[in-house]
FIGU-985668 format. One record per residue (C-alpha): x negated, y negated, z negated; residue in one letter. Coordinates in nm, 3 decimals. Each point is the difference from the previous one (the first is absolute). Layout:
px->X, py->Y, pz->Z, type->A $
...
This chain:
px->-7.191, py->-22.622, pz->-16.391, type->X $
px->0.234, py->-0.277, pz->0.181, type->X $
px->-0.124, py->-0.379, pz->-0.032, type->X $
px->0.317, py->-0.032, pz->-0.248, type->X $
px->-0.106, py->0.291, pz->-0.222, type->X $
px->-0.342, py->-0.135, pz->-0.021, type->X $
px->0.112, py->-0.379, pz->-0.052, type->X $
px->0.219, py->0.161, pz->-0.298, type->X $
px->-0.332, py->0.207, pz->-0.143, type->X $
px->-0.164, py->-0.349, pz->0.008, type->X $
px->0.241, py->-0.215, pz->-0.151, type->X $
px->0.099, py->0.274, pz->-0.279, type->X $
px->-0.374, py->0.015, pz->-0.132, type->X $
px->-0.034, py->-0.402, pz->0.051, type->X $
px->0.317, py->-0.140, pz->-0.131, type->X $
px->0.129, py->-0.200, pz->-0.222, type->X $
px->-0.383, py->0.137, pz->-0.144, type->X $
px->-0.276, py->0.160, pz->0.117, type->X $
px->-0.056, py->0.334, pz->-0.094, type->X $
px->0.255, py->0.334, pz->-0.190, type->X $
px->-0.109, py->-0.064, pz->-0.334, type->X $
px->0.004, py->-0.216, pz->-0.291, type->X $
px->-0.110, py->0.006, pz->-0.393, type->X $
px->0.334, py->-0.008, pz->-0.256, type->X $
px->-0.036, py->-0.089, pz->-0.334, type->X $
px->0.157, py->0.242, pz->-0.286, type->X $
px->-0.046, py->-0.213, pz->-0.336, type->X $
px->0.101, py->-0.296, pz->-0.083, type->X $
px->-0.163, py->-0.347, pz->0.066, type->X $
px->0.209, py->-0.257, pz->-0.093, type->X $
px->-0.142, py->-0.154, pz->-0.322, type->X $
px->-0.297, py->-0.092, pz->-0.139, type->X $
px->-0.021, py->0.338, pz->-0.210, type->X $
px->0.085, py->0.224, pz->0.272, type->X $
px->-0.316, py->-0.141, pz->0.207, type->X $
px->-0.215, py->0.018, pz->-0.348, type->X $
px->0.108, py->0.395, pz->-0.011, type->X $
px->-0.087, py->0.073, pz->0.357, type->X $
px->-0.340, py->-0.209, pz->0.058, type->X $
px->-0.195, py->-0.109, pz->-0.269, type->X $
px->-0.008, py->0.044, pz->-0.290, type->X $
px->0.309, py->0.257, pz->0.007, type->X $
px->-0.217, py->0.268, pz->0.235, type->X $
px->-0.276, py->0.021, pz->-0.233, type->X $
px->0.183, py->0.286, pz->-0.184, type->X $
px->0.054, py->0.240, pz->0.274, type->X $
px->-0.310, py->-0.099, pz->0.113, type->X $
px->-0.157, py->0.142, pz->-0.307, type->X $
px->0.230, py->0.326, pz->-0.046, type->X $
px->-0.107, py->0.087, pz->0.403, type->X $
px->-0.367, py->-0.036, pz->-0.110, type->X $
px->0.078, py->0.251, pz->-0.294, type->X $
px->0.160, py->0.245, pz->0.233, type->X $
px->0.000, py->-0.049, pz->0.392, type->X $
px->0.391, py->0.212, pz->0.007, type->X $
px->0.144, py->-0.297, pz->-0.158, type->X $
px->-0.066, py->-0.158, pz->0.319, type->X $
px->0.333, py->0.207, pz->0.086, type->X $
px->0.186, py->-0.183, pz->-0.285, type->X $
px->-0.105, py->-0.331, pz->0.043, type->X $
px->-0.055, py->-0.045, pz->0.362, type->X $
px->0.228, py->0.070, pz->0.323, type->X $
px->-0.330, py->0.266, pz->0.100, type->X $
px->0.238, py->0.296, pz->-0.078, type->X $
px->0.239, py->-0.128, pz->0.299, type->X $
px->-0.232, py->-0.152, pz->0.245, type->X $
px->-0.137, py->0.199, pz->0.344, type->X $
px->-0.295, py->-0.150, pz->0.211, type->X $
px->0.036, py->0.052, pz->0.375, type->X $
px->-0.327, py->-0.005, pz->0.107, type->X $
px->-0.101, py->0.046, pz->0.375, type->X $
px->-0.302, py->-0.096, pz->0.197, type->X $
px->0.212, py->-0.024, pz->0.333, type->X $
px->-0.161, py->0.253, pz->0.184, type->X $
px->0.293, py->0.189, pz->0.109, type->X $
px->0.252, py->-0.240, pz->-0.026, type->X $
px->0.372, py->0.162, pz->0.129, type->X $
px->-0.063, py->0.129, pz->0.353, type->X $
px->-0.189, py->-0.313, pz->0.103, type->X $
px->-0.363, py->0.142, pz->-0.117, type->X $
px->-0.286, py->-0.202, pz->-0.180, type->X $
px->0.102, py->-0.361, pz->-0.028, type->X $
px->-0.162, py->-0.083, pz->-0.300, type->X $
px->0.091, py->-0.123, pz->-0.390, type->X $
px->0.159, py->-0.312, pz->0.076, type->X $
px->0.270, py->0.159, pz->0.261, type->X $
px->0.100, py->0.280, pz->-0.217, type->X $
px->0.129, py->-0.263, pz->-0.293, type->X $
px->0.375, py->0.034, pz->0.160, type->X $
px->0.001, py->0.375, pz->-0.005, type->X $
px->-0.138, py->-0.029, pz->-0.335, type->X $
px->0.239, py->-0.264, pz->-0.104, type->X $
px->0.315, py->0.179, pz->0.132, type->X $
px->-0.166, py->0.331, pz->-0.185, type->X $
px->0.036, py->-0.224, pz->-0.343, type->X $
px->0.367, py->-0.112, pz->0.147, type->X $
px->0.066, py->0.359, pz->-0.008, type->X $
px->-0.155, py->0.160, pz->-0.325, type->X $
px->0.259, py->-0.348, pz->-0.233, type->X $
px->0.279, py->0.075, pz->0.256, type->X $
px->0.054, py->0.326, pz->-0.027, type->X $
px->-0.135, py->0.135, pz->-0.345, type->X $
px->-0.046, py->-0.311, pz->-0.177, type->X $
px->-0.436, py->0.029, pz->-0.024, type->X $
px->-0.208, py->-0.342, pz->0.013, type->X $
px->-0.227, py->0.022, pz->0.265, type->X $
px->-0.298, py->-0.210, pz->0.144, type->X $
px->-0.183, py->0.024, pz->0.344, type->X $
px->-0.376, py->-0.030, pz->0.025, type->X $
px->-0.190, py->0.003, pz->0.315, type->X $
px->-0.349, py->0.100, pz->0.010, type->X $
px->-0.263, py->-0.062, pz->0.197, type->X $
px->-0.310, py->0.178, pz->-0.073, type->X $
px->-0.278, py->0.125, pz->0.232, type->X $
px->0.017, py->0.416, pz->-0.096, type->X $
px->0.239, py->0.209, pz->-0.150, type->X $
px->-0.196, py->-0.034, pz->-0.298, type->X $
px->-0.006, py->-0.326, pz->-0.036, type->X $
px->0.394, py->0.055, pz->-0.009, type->X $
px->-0.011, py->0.232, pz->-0.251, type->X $
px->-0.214, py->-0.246, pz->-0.214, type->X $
px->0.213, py->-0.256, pz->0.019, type->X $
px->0.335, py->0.180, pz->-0.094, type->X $
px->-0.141, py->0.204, pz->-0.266, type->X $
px->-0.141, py->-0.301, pz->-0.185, type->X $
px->0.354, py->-0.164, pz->0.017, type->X $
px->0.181, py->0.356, pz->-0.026, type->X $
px->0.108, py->-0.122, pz->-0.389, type->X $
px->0.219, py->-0.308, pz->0.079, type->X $
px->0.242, py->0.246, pz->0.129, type->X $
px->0.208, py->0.287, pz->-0.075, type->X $
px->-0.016, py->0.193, pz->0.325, type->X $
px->-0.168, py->-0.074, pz->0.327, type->X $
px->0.167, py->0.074, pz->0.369, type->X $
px->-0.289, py->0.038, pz->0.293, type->X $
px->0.175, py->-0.124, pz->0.302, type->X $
px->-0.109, py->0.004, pz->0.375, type->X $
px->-0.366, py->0.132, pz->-0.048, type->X $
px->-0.192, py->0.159, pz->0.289, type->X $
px->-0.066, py->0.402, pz->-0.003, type->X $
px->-0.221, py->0.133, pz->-0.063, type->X $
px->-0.128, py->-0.243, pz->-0.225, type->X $
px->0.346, py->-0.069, pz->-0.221, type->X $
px->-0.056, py->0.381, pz->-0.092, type->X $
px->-0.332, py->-0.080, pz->-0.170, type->X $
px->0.151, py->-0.332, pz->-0.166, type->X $
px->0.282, py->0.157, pz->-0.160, type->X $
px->-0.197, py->0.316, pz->-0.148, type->X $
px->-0.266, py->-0.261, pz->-0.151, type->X $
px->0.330, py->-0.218, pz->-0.157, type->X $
px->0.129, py->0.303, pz->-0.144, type->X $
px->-0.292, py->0.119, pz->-0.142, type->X $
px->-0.127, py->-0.390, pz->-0.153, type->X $
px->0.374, py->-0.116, pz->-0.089, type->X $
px->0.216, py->0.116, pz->-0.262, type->X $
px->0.292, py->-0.124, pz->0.125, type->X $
px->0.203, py->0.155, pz->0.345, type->X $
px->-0.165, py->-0.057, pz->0.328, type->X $
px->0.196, py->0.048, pz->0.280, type->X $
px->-0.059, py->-0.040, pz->0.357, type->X $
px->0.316, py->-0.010, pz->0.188, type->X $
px->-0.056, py->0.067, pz->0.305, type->X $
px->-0.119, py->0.341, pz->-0.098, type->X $
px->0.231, py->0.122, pz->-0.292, type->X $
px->0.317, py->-0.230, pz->0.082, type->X $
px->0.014, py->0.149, pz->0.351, type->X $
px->-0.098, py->0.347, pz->-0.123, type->X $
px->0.289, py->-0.003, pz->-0.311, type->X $
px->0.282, py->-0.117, pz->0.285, type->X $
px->-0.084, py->0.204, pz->0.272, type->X $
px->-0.006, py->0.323, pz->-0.170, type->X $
px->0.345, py->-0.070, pz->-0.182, type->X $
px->0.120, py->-0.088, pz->0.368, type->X $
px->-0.193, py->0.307, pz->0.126, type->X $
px->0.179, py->0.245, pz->-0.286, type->X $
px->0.325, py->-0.115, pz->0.029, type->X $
px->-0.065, py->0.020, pz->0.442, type->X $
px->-0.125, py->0.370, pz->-0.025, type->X $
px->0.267, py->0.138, pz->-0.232, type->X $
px->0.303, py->-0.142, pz->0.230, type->X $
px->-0.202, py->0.211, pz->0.290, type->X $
px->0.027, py->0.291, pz->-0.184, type->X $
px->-0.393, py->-0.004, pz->-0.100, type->X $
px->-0.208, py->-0.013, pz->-0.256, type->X $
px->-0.357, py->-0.163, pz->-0.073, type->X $
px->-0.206, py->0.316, pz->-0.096, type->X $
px->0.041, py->0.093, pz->0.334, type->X $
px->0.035, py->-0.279, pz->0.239, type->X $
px->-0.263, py->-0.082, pz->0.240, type->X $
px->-0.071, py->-0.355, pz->0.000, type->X $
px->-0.184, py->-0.228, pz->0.277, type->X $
px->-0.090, py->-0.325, pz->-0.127, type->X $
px->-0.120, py->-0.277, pz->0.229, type->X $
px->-0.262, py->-0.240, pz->-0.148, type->X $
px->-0.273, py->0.108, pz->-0.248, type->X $
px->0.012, py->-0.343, pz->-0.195, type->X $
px->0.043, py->-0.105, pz->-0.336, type->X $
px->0.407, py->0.066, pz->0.047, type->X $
px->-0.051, py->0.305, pz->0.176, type->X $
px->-0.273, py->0.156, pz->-0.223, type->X $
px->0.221, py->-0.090, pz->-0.310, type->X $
px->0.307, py->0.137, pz->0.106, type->X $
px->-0.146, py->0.334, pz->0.095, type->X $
px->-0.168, py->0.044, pz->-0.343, type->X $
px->0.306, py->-0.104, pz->-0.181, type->X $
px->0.205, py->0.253, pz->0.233, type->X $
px->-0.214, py->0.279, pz->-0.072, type->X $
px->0.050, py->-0.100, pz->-0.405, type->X $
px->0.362, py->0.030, pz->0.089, type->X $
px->-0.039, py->0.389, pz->0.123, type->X $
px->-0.079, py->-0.091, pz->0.375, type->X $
px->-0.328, py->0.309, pz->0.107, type->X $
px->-0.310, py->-0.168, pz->0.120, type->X $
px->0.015, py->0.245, pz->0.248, type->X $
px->0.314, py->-0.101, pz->0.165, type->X $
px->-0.135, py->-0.382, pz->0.028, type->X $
px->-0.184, py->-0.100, pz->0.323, type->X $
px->-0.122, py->-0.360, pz->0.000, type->X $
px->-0.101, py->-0.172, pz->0.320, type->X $
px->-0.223, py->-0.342, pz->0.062, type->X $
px->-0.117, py->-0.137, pz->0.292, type->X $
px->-0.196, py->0.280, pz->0.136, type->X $
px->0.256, py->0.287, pz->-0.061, type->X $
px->0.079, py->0.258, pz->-0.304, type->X $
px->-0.237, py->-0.040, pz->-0.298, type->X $
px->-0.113, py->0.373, pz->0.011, type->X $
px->-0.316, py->0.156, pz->-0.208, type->X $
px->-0.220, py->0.021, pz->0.323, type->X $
px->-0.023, py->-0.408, pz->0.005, type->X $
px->-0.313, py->-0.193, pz->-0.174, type->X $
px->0.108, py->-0.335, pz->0.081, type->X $
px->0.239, py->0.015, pz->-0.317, type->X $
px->-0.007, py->-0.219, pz->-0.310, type->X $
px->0.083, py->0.165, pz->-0.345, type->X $
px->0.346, py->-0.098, pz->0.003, type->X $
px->0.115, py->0.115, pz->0.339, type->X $
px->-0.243, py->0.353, pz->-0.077, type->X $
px->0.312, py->0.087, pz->-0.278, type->X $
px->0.145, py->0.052, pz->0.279, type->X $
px->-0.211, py->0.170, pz->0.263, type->X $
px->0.159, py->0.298, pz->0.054, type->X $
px->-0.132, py->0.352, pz->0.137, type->X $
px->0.248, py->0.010, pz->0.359, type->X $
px->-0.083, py->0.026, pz->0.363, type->X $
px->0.263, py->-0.256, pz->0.015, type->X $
px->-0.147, py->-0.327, pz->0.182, type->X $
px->0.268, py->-0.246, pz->0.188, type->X $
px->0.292, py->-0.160, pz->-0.143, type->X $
px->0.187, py->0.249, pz->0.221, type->X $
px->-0.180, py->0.297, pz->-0.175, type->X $
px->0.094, py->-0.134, pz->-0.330, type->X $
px->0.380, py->-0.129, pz->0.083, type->X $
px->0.098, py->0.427, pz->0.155, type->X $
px->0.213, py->0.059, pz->-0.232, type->X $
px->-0.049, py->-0.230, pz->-0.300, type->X $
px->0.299, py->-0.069, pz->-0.243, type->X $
px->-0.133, py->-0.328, pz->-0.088, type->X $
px->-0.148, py->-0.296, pz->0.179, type->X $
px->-0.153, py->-0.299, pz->-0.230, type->X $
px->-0.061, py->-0.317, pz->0.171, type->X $
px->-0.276, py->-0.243, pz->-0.124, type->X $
px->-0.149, py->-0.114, pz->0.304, type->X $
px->0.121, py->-0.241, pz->0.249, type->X $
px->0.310, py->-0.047, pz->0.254, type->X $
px->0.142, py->0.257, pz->0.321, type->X $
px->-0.277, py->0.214, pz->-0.121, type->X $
px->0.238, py->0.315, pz->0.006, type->X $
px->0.150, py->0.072, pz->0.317, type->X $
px->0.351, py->0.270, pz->0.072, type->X $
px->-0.146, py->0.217, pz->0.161, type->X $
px->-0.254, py->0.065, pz->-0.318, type->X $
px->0.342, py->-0.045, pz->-0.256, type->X $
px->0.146, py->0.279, pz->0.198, type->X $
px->-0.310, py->0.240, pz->-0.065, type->X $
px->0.114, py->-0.017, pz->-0.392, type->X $
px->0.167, py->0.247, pz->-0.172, type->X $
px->0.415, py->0.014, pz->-0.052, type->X $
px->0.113, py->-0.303, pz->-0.248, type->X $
px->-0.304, py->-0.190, pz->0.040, type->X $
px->-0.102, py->-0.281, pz->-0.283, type->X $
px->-0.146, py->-0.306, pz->0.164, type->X $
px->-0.158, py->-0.293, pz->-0.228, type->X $
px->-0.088, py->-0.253, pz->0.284, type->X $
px->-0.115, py->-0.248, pz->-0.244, type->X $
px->-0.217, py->-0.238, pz->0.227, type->X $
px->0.136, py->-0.383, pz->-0.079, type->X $
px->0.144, py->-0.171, pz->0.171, type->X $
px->0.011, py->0.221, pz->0.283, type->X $
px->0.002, py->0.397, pz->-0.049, type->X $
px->-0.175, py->0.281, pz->0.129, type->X $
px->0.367, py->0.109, pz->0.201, type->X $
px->0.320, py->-0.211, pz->-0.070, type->X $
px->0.274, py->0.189, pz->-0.133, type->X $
px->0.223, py->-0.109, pz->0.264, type->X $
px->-0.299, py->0.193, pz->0.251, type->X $
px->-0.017, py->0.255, pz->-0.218, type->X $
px->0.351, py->0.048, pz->-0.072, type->X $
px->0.092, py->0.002, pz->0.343, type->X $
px->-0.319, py->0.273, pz->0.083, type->X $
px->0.121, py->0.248, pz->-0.278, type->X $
px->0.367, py->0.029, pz->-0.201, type->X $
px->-0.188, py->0.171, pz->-0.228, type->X $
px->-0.255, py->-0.246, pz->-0.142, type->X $
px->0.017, py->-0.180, pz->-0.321, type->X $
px->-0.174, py->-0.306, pz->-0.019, type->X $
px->-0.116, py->-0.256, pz->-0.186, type->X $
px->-0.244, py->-0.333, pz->0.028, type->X $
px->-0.113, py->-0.291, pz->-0.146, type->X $
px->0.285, py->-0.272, pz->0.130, type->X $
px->0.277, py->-0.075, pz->-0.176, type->X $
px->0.221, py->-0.030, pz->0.331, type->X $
px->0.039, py->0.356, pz->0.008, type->X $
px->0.118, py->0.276, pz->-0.260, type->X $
px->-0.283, py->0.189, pz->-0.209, type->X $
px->-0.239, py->-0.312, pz->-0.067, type->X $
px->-0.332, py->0.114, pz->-0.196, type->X $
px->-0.002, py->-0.295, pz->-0.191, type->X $
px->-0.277, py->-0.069, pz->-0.294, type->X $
px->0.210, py->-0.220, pz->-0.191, type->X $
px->0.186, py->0.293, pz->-0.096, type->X $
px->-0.301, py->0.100, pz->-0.183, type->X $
px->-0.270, py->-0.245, pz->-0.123, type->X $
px->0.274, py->-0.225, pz->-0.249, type->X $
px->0.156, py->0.261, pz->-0.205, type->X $
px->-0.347, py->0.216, pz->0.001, type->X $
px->-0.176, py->-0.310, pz->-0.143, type->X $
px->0.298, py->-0.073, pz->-0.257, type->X $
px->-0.010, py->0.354, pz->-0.175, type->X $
px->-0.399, py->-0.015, pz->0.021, type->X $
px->0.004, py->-0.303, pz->-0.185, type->X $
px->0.292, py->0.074, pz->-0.234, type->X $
px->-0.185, py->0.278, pz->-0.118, type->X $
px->-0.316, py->-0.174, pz->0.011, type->X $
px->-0.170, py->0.266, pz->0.195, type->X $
px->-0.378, py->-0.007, pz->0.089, type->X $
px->0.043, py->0.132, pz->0.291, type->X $
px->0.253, py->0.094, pz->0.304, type->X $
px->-0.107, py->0.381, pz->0.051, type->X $
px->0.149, py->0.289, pz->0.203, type->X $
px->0.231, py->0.119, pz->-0.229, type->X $
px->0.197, py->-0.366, pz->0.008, type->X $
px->-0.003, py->-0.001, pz->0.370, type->X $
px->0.145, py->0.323, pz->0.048, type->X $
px->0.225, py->-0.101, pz->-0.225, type->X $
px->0.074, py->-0.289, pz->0.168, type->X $
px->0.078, py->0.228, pz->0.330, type->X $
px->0.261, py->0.184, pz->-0.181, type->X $
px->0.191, py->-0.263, pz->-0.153, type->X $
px->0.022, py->-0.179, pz->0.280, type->X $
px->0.086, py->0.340, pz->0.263, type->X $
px->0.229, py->0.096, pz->-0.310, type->X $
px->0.201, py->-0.381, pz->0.028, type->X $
px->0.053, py->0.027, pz->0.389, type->X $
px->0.252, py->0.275, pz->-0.114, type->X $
px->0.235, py->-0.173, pz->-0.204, type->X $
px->0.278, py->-0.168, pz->0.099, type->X $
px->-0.090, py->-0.378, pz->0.110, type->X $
px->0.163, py->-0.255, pz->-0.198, type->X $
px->0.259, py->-0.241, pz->0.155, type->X $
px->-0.248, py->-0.269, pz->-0.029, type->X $
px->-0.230, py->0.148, pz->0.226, type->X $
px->0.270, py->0.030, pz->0.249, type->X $
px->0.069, py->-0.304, pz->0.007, type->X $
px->-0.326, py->-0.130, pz->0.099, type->X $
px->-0.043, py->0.192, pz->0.307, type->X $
px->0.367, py->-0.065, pz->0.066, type->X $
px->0.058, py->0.342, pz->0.006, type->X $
px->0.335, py->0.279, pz->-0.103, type->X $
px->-0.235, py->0.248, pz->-0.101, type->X $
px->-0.311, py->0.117, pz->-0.069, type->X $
px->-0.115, py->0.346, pz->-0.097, type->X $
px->-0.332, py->0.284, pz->-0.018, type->X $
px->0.018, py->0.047, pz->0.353, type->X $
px->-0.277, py->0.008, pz->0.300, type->X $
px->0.049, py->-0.317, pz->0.026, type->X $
px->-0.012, py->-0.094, pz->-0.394, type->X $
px->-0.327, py->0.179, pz->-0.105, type->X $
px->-0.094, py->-0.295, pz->-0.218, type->X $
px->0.191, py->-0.309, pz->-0.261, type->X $
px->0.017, py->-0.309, pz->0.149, type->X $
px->-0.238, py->-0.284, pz->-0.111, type->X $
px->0.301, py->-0.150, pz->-0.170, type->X $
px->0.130, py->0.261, pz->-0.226, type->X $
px->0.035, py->-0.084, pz->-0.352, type->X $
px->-0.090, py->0.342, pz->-0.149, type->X $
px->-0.372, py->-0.016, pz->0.160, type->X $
px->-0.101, py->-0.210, pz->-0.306, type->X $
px->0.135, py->0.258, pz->-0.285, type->X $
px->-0.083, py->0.332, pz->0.174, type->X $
px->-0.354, py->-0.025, pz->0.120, type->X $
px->-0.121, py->-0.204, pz->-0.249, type->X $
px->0.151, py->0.242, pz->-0.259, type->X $
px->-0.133, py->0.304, pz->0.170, type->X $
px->-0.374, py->-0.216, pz->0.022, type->X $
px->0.021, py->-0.043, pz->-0.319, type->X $
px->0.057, py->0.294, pz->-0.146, type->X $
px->-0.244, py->0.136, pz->0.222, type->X $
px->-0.271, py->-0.192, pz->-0.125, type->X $
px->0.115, py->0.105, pz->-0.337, type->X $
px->-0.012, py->0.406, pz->0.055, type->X $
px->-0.362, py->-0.079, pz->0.179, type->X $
px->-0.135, py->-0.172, pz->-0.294, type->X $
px->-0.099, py->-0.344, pz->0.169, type->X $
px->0.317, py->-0.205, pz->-0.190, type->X $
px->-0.114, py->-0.172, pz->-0.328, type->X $
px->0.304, py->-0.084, pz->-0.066, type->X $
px->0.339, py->0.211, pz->-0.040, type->X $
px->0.223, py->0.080, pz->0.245, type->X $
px->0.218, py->-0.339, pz->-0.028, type->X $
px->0.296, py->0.011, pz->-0.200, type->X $
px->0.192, py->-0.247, pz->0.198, type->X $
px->0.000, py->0.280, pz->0.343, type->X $
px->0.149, py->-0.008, pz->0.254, type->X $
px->0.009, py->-0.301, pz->0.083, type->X $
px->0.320, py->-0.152, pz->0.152, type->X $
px->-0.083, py->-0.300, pz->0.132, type->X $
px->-0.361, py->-0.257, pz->-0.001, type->X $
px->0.206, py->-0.252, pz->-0.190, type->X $
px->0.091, py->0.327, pz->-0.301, type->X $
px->-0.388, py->-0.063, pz->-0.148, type->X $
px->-0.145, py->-0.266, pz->0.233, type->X $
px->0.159, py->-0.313, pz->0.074, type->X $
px->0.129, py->-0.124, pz->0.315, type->X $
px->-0.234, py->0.091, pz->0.301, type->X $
px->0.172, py->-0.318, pz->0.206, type->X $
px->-0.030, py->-0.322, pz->-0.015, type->X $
């Protein structure tokens, strides 16, 4: 990043105050009764109604729209284990995101606690404050164990992000990639680089979307994760499969797909030319990929790409995820976020790449046109219909599953975050 791009990061979390967040107020103060009805002795009553039944919490609180980010800074972006206190921006610009784009209250919290249980302690005992919680930046293997003991202790969504978000957009991308090559999942062969929380997520949720365990060859640091290894953890041994195939090279002869979720230059031309016709490649290392597209575009005329940047065409971009997920979750009150909603998450969103992009959408990437190309394999960030389709398609999800305790909402699809939810601006 140039001196002026990192003067501008600076000044934009600094100025004219410190910080991305702030606290609004929705009722009104302005007289001596309104402050009577919203301290004392005014919140005696809904005091008393909660402590008759906890759901009223829902009616007489802001719980029923308000997400905890909670991280312990571990794994914070691609800059590793910095700790609590320097993964409050990430976790603040996470809350920016959630009111920006679907309109949900959210609140960072930073923990720092000795073990993995001690994290777990400490969330679960303040689990009922919210009305969903997002698990961001967490270290694997641990963040596996965290957000299995959340699920099972809360009864409210637990979602780690880093996991699920990255799964949900990448296999949308991934659908969309392999039917414009002529291809479909059932039978492509799939190399994916990195055996991390990311990369462990987004082959199970792959393999939920009709992807052969099979046809998936995960690699870490000391080659293919094959059946004949005992220096596997239980997560990685999913995917231990029974192949003589060893090297990166082995793996990459003749593969449809490669999934990058590893670091930068980490795969070279001459291995992109050992792929099969129309190869798929997810190079989703940040800031810099495994191959740049112009490298890889240059190597093969063939290739389809996509990373994590948003200077180049195909971004894999969580934010296209994690919002509108949380805001049919919580419209439908669900308990949980389960399989079913995420897959149909994956749909909704490889089914909206398809349509025709409004004009508005155009018009911020100063663009003519736009359209469900190889270079179009996923909606843009900005596009207005994210909010209404995925959280529709979440929510009825969670409906069908039986984790909504509430009906599907009669006010779907939403149009806009102002339609239900006030302004998400100041």
């Amino acid at each position: 990043m140039s001196d002026q791009m990192k003067k501008a990061a600076l000044d934009y979390h600094a100025l004219p105050i410190p910080g991305k967040m702030s606290t609004e107020i929705s009722k009104p103060t302005q007289t001596a009764k309104d402050l009577a009805l919203a301290y004392s002795p005014g919140v005696a009553e809904p005091v008393r109604e909660i402590a008759k039944d906890p759901d009223t919490a829902y009616k007489y609180t802001g719980k029923g729209n308000l997400v905890c980010v909670i991280s312990d800074g571990s794994a914070i972006l691609g800059l590793g284990n910095l700790g609590p206190q320097a993964s409050k921006p990430v976790m603040e610009g996470k809350s920016l995101l959630f009111k920006r784009f679907a309109g949900v209250n959210s609140t960072d919290l930073e923990i720092d606690a000795e073990s993995p249980q001690a994290f777990i302690d400490t969330v679960a005992r303040i689990a009922d404050s919210f009305g969903g919680i997002n698990l961001e930046d967490i270290k694997a293997p641990e963040c596996f164990e965290i957000e299995r003991a959340l699920i099972e202790k809360c009864n409210i969504p637990v979602f780690h992000d880093d996991q699920h978000g990255t799964a949900i957009v990448t296999a949308a991308g991934l659908l969309n990639a392999l039917s414009l090559a002529g291809k479909k999942l059932e039978d492509a062969r799939v190399v994916c680089l990195g055996a991390g929380a990311a990369a462990i997520a987004c082959m199970k949720l792959l393999v939920a979307c009709g992807a052969r365990m099979e046809n998936i060859f995960m690699l870490d640091r000391k080659g293919v994760i094959h059946s004949g290894r005992d220096d596997l953890n239980q997560y990685k041994t999913m995917f231990a499969n029974d192949t003589d195939k060893r090297t990166m090279n082995d793996a990459l002869d003749g593969a449809d797909v490669f999934i990058g979720l590893s670091g930068p230059d980490l795969l070279k031309p001459e291995q992109l030319k050992m792929m099969a016709p129309n190869p798929v490649v997810f190079a989703c290392s940040n800031p810099d990929p495994e191959i740049s597209p112009k490298l890889a575009h240059e190597t093969r005329d063939d290739v389809i790409m996509a990373t994590g940047r948003s200077d180049y065409p195909n971004q894999v971009n969580n934010v296209l995820g994690f919002p509108f997920i949380f805001r049919g979750a919580l419209d439908v009150r669900a308990s949980a976020i389960n399989e079913e909603m995420k897959v149909a998450a994956v749909h909704a969103l490889k089914d909206l790449a398809r349509e025709p992009v409004p004009q508005e959408v155009l018009e911020a990437y100063e663009l003519n046109t736009m359209e469900f190309s190889r270079e179009y394999i996923l909606p843009k960030p900005t596009d207005p219909r994210l909010l209404g389709t995925l959280a529709a398609a979440v929510a009825q999800a969670a409906v069908d599953s039986g984790v909504a305790r509430l009906p599907y909402p009669a006010h779907y699809p939403l149009k806009s975050v102002d339609e239900v939810y006030g302004n998400t601006e100041a």
